[in-house]
C-alpha positions in Angstrom: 107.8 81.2 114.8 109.4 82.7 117.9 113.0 81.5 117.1 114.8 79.5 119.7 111.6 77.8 121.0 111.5 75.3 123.9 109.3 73.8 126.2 111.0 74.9 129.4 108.5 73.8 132.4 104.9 74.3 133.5 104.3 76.2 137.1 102.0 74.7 139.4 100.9 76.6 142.0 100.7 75.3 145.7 98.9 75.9 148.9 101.8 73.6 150.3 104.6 73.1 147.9 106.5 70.5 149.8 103.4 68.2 150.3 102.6 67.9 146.3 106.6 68.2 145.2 106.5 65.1 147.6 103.3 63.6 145.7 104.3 63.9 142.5 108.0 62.4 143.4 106.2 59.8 145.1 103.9 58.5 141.9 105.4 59.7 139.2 108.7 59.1 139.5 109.9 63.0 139.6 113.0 63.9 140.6 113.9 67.6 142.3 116.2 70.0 140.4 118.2 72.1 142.6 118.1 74.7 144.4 114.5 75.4 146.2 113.6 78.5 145.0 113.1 81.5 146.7 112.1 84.7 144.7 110.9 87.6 146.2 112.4 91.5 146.4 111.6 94.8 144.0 112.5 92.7 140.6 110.0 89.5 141.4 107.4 92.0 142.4 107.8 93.6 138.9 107.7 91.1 136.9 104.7 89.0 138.5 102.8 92.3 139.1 102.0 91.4 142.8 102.8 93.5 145.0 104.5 92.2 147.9 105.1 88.9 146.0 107.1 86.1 147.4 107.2 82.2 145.6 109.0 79.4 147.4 109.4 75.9 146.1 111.3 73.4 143.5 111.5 72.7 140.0 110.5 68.6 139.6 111.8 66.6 136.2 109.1 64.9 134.6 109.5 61.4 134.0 110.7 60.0 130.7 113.5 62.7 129.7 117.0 62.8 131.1 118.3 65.4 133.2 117.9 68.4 130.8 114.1 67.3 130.3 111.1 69.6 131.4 110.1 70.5 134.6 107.2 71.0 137.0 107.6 73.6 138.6 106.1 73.5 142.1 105.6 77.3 143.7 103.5 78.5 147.1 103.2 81.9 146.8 103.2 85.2 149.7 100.1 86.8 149.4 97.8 83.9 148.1 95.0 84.4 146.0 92.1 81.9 147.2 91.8 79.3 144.8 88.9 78.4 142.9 88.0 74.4 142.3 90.1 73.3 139.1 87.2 71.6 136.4 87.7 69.9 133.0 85.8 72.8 130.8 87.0 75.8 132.6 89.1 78.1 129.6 92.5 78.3 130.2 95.4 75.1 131.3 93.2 72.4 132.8 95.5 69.4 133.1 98.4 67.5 132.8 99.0 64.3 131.2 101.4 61.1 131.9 101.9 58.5 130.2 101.5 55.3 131.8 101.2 51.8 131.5 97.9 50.7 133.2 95.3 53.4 133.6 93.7 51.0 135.6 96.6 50.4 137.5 97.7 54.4 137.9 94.5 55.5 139.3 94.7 52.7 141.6 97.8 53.7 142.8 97.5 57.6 142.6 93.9 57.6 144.6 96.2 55.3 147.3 98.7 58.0 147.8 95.9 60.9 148.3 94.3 61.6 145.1 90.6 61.7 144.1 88.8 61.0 141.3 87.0 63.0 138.6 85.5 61.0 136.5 85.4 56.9 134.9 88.1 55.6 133.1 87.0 55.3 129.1 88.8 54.1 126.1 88.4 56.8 122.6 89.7 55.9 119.5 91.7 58.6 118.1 91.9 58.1 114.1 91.4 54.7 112.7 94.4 52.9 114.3 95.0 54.1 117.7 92.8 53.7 121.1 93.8 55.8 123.8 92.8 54.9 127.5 92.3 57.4 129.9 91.2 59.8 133.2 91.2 62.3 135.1 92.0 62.6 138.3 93.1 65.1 141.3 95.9 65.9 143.1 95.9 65.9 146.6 95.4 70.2 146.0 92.4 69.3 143.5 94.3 70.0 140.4 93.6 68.0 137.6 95.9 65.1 136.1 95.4 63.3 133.2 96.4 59.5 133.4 96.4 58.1 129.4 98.0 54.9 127.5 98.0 54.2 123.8 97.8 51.0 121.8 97.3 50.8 118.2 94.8 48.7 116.5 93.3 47.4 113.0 92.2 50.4 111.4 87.7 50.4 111.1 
């Protein structure tokens, strides 16, 4: 085990990092970390391997920790790679998740503010005792989010 291990923050990149910082404030909650970040300059380029590299953008608290919680970090990147459409089977990270209290509710609200969906909203029982509801969904850059609740019930 790498010692000192943390979950820090996971990057998402942006084609405009303002407009989704602004969506994810906006439903979830999120709440910018100072300063905006802007990285570019002989050390960035090294240690992204791009070549002419330059990310702007913020680092976003996720909802449900206090101030020294993770982040989500938001970056738009100089030179841009085009992107490919984000889907559920694709190897490598597909989604994130939050917690909420409706599903029904969430997706409601997150399609309202200029989401889309991806597919129905379905109930799995995980185990013997504990239902999870859930979805997936796009942001308004098409990557995927994860909307899920919990409830426990008589074990089968």
């Amino acid at each position: 085990m790498l010692a000192g291990a943390k979950y820090v923050h996971t990057n998402l990149v942006a084609r405009d990092w303002r407009h989704l910082a602004q969506f994810y404030q906006l439903v979830f909650g999120c709440v910018p970390v100072p300063p905006e970040r802007d990285l570019s300059g002989r050390d960035y380029e090294r240690g992204t391997a791009v070549a002419g590299a330059r990310a702007r953008g913020i680092h976003l608290l996720l909802p449900g920790y206090g101030p020294d919680g993770p982040t989500l970090e938001i970056f738009e990147y100089t030179p841009a790679q085009p992107a490919a459409q984000s889907v559920v089977d694709r190897p490598g990270f597909g989604h994130v998740a939050f917690a909420v209290t409706s599903v029904e509710e969430a997706r409601e609200q997150f399609l309202a503010a200029g989401g889309s969906r991806v597919g129905e909203v379905v109930e799995s029982r995980i185990g013997s005792s504990v239902v999870v509801t859930w979805c997936y969904v796009r942001d308004p850059e098409g990557n995927i989010v994860e909307l899920q609740s919990r409830r426990h019930v008589a074990p089968v």
